[in-house]
C-alpha positions in Angstrom: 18.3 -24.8 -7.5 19.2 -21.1 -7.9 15.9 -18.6 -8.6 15.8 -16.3 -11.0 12.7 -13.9 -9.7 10.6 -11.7 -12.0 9.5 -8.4 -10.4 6.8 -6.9 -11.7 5.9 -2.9 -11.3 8.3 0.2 -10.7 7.0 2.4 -7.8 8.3 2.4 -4.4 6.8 -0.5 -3.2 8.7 -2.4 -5.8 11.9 -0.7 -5.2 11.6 -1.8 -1.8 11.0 -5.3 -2.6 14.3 -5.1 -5.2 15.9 -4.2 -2.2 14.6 -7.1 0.2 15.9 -9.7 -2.5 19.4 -7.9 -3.3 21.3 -9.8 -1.1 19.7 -12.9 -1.6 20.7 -15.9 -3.9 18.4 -15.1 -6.7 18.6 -13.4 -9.6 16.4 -10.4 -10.5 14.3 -9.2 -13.0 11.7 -6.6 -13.0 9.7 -5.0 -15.9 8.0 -2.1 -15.2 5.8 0.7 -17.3 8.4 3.4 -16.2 12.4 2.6 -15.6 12.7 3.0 -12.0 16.4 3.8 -11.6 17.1 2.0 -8.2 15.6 -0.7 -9.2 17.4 -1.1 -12.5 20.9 -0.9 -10.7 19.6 -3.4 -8.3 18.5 -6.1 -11.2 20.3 -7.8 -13.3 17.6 -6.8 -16.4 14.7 -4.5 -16.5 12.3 -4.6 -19.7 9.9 -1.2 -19.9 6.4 -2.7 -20.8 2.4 -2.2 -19.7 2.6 -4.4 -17.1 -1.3 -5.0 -17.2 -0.4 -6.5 -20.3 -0.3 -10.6 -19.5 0.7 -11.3 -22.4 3.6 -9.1 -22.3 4.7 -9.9 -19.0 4.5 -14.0 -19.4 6.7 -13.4 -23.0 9.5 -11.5 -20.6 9.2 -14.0 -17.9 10.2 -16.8 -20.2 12.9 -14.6 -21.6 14.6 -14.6 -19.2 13.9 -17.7 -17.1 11.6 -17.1 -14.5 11.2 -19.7 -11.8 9.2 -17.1 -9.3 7.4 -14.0 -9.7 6.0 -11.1 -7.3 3.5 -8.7 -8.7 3.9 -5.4 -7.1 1.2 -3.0 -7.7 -3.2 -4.0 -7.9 -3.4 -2.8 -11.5 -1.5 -5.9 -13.0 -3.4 -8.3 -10.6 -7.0 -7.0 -11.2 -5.6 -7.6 -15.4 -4.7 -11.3 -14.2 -1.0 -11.3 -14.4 -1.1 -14.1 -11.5 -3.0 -16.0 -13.9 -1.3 -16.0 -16.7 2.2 -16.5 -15.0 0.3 -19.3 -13.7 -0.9 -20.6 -16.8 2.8 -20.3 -18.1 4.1 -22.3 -15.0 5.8 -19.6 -13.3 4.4 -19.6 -9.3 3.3 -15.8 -8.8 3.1 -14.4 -5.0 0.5 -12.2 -5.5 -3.7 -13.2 -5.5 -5.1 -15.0 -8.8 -7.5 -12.3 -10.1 -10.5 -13.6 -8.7 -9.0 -13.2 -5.4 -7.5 -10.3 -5.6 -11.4 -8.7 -6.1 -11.3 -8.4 -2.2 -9.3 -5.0 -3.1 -10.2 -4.4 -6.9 -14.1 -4.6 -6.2 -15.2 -3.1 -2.8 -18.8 -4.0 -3.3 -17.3 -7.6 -3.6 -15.2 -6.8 -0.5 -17.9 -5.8 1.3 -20.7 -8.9 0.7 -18.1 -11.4 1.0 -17.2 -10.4 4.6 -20.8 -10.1 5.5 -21.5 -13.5 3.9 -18.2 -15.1 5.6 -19.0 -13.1 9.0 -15.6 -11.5 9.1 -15.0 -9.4 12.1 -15.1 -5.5 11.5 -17.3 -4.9 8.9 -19.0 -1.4 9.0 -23.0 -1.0 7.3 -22.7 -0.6 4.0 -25.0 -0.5 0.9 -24.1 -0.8 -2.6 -25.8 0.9 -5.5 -25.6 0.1 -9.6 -27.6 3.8 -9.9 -25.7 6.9 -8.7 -29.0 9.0 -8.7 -30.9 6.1 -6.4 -27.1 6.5 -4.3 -27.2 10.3 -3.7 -30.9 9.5 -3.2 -29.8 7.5 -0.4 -27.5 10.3 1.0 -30.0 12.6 1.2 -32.3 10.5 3.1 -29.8 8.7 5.0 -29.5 10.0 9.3 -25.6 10.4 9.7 -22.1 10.9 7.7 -21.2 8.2 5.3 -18.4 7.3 3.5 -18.8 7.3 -0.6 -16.7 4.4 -1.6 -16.3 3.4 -5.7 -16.6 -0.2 -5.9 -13.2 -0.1 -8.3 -9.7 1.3 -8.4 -8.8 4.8 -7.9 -5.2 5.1 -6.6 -6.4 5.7 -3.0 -7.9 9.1 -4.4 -12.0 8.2 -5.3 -13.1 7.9 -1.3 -15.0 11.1 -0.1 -16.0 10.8 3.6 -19.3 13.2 4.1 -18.4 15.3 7.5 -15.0 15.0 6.8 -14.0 16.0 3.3 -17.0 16.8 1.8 -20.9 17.6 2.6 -23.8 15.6 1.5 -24.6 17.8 -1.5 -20.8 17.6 -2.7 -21.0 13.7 -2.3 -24.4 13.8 -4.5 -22.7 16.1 -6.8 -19.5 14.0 -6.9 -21.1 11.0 -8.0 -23.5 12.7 -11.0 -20.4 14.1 -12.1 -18.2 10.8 -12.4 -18.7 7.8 -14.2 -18.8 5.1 -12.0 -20.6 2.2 -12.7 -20.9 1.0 -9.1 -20.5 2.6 -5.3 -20.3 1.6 -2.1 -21.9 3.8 1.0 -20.7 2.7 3.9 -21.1 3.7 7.6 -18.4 6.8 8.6 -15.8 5.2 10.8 -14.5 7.5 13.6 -11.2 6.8 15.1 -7.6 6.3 14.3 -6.6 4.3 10.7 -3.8 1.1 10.9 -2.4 -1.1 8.6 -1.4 -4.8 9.3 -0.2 -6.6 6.9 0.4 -10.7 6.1 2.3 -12.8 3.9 -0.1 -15.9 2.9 0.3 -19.0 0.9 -0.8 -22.9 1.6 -3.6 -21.8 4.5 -1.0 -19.7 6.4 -0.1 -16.0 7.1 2.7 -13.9 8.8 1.7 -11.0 10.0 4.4 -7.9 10.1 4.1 -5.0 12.8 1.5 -2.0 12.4 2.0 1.1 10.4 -0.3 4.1 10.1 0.0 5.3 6.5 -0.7 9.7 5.9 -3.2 9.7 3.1 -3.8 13.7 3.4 -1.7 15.4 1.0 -0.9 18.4 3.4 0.2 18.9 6.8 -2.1 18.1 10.0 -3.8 16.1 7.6 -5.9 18.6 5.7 -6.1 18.2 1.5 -7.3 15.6 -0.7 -6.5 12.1 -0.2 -3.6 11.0 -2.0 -1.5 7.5 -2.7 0.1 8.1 0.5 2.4 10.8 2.0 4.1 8.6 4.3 3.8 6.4 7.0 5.3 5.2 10.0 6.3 2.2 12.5 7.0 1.7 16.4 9.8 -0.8 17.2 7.1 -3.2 17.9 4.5 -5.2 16.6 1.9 -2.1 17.6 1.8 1.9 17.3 2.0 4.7 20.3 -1.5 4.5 20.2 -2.5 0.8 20.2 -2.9 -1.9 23.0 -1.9 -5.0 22.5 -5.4 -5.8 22.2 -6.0 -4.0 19.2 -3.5 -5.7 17.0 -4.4 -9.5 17.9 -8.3 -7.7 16.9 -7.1 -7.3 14.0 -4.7 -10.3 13.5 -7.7 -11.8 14.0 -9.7 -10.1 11.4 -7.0 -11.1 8.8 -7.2 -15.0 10.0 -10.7 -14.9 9.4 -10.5 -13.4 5.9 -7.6 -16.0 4.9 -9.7 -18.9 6.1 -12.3 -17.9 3.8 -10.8 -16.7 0.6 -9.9 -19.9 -1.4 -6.3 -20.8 -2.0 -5.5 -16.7 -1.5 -1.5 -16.5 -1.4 0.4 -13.2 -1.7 -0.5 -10.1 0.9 -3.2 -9.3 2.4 -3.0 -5.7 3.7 -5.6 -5.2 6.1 -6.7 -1.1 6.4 -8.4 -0.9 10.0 -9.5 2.0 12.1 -9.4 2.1 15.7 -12.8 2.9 17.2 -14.8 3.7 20.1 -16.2 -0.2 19.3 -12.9 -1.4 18.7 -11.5 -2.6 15.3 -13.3 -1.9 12.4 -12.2 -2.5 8.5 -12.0 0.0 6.0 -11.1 -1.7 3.4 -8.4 -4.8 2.0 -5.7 -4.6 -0.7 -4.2 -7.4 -2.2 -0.7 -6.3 -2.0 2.2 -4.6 0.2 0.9 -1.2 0.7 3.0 1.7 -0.4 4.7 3.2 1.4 4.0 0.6 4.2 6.7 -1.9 2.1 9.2 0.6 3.1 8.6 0.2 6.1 8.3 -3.2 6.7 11.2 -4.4 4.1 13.7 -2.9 5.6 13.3 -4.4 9.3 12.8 -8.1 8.1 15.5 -10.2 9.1 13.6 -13.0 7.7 15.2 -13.7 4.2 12.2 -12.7 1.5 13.1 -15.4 -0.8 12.7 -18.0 1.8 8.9 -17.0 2.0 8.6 -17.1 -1.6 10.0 -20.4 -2.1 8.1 -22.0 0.8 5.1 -20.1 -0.9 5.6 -22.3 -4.0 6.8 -25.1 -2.6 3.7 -25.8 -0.4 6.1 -25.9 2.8 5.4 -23.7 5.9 6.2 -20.5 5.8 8.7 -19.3 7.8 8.5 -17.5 10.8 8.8 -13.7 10.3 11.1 -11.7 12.7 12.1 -8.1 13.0 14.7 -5.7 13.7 13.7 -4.0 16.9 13.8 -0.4 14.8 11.0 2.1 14.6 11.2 3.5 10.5 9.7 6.9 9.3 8.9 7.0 5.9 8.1 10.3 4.1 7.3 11.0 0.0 8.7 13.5 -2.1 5.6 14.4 -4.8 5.2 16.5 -7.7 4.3 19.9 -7.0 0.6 20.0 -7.2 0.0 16.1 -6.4 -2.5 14.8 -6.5 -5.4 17.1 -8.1 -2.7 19.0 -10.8 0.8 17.4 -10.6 3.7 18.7 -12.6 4.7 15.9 -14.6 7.8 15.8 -16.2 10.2 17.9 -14.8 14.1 17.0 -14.2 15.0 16.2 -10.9 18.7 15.8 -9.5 19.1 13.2 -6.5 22.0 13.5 -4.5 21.9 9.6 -3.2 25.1 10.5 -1.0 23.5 13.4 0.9 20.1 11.0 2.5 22.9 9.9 5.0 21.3 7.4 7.0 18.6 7.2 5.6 17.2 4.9 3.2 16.3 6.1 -0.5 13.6 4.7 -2.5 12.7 6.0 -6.1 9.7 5.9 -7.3 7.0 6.9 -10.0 9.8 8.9 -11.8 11.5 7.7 -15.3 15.3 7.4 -16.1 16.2 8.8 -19.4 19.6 9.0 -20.9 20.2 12.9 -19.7 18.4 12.3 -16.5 15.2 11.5 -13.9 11.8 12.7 -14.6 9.1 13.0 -12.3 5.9 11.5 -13.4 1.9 12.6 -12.5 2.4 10.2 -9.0 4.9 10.4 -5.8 8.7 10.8 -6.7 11.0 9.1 -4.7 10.6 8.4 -0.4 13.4 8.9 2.5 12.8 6.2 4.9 14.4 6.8 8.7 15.2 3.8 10.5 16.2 4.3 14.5 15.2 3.1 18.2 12.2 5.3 18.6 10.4 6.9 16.2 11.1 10.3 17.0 15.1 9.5 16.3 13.8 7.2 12.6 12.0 10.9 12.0 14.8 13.2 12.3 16.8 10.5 9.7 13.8 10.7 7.5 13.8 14.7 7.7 17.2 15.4 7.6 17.4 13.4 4.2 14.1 14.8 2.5 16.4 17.5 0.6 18.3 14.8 -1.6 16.5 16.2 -4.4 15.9 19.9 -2.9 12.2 21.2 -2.8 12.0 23.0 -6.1 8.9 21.6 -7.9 8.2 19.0 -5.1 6.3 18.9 -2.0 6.4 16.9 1.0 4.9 16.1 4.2 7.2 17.4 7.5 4.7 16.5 10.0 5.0 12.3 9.5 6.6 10.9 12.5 6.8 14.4 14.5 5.8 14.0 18.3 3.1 16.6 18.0 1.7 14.3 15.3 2.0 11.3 17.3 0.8 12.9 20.5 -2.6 14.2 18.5 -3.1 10.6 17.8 -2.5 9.4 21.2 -5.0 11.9 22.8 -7.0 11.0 20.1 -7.5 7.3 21.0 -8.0 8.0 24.4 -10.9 10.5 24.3 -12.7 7.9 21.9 -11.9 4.8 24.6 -12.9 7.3 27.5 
């Protein structure tokens, strides 16, 4: 039977995945709250629409035939998109959205692996009351992370001794209007990502990444969506032992075996630590830009997973091109505190060379490509080391010049990479 796939979201991630099913049998439909140019010359139809909308998306998804459905970004799972696809009879890979609460409620996250006794998890408490919370700061003997229990884009974490001090954390949370926040131990070390592909009991994991959440170079500035992120030609990074990834292979295991009936990805977020693996926090999806690098270097055909997925057959066994990838954002000028929305932007596609492009939160008009309030486009390097996927990555960052954007240069650099090495061995020394 030949699938006809509904994607659902328009950022890189979903670009990314466009990509991964372009060559496949299927055919390919994506609706998306902004028109993401490369993936509407990927699909053969793309329908602008609020894709936390369930309605909305179901009505599409029977337009035009959908048999499968990935939902890209957490906003449409935490509205129960999965659901409702569900509900229609159209299999969704992506977390019903009472499972997907291990990333859209991190006060959930947080009980559930302390109640399950999955590996990693740091002291936390949570708090209903921000003035009993900052209460709690001020009495509390060491740096703590201040975590909102819901979404915020990868932007609402402050980390007291890091970004902030205790009396901006107590002033950050009287000023904002959270309903719920989680303070957590600070974890000291070096941050990971691992992610899986899970349906029917199982998962496949896919080779580490670090991600750059630091808006400028040598990782100073707020946190942001991500600046980039990178990938060895293994299964681990420069500054990993074997031993660390199985730790937290294993810490994804565990979390599979007790979720009920989870299916989708789960992105495991882990920091490397004097104690070993610790978890900072799940999401319920590919990460972005980790999809970028992960996509590109499966040799496993996508659509083979989602159909086994739906099928209730084995998954198949992931493999990878032996490439290290480099992946680095173009943002608005200004990102993330201030960005410049809605400025024209001219991409050259011919001049990223070897690279690979992915668009973005930008918009397709009829005179032209906008750049929207989040990250514009990414240049994704692929090579045998990392420092040769880097030089790809750089050498194609000017596809859409530098006026009105910033990026991050540093991603993939040996200095960078050398700082993190060091890093990892003072902490296990």
């Amino acid at each position: 039977m030949s699938e006809t796939v509904l994607l659902v979201g328009g950022g890189g991630r979903e670009h990314a995945i466009a990509r991964s099913l372009a060559d496949s049998d299927a055919s390919l439909y994506a609706c998306a709250g902004n028109r993401n140019p490369g993936i509407v010359s990927i699909a053969d139809g793309f329908e602008t629409l609020d894709t936390t909308n369930t309605t909305a998306v179901v009505s599409y998804a029977e337009d035009v035939g959908a048999t499968l459905a990935v939902v890209g970004p957490e906003g449409p799972l935490a509205a129960g998109v999965a659901d409702a696809l569900e509900d229609a009879g159209i299999y969704a890979f992506g977390p019903m959205q009472a499972e997907a609460r291990i990333e859209t409620d991190k006060a959930f996250q947080r009980r559930f692996m302390q109640e399950h006794d999955i590996p990693g998890c740091p002291d936390f408490e949570t708090f209903e009351n921000m003035e009993e919370a900052c209460e709690y700061i001020d009495e509390h003997d060491g740096d703590l992370a201040v975590k909102p229990a819901g979404l915020t884009g990868g932007k609402g974490v402050k980390v007291i001794g890091d970004q902030v001090t205790p009396e901006e954390a107590t002033e950050y949370l009287r000023d904002s209007d959270y309903d719920r926040v989680v303070l957590e131990e600070r974890l000291v070390g070096e941050e990971f990502t691992v992610q899986a592909l899970v349906a029917n009991g199982q998962l496949r994991v896919t080779p580490a990444i670090q991600d750059h959440k630091r808006a400028y170079e040598g990782d100073e500035g707020p946190n942001t969506g991500g600046m980039g992120s990178y990938s060895d030609s293994g299964l681990e990074l420069p500054f990993m032992a074997e031993d660390d990834y199985h730790e937290a292979v294993d810490v994804l295991k565990a979390t599979v075996d007790a979720l009920d009936d989870y299916r989708g990805v789960l992105y495991g977020q882990f920091m490397l630590t004097a104690n070993g693996v610790k978890v900072i926090e799940f999401n319920a999806r590919f990460g972005d830009p980790e999809a970028m690098n992960t996509l590109p270097v499966l040799t496993t055909d996508f659509l083979d997973v989602l159909v086994a997925a739906r099928d209730g057959d084995d998954l198949p066994k992931l493999t990878f091109a032996p490439k290290a990838t480099v992946c680095k954002y173009g943002v608005p000028a200004g990102y993330p505190t201030d960005p410049e929305s809605g400025a024209k932007i001219q991409v050259d596609e011919e001049s990223a060379g070897d690279a690979l492009l992915f668009y973005a939160s930008v918009d397709e008009r009829d005179d032209g490509i906008y750049t929207t309030t989040s990250r514009s486009f990414a240049v994704v390097g692929l090579g045998d080391t990392i420092t040769e996927a880097e030089e790809i990555a750089e050498d194609a960052l000017s596809v859409a010049g530098e006026k009105g954007l910033h990026m991050r240069h540093d991603i993939g650099t040996e200095t960078l990479i050398q700082r993190r090495i060091d890093h990892v061995e003072e902490l296990r020394n």
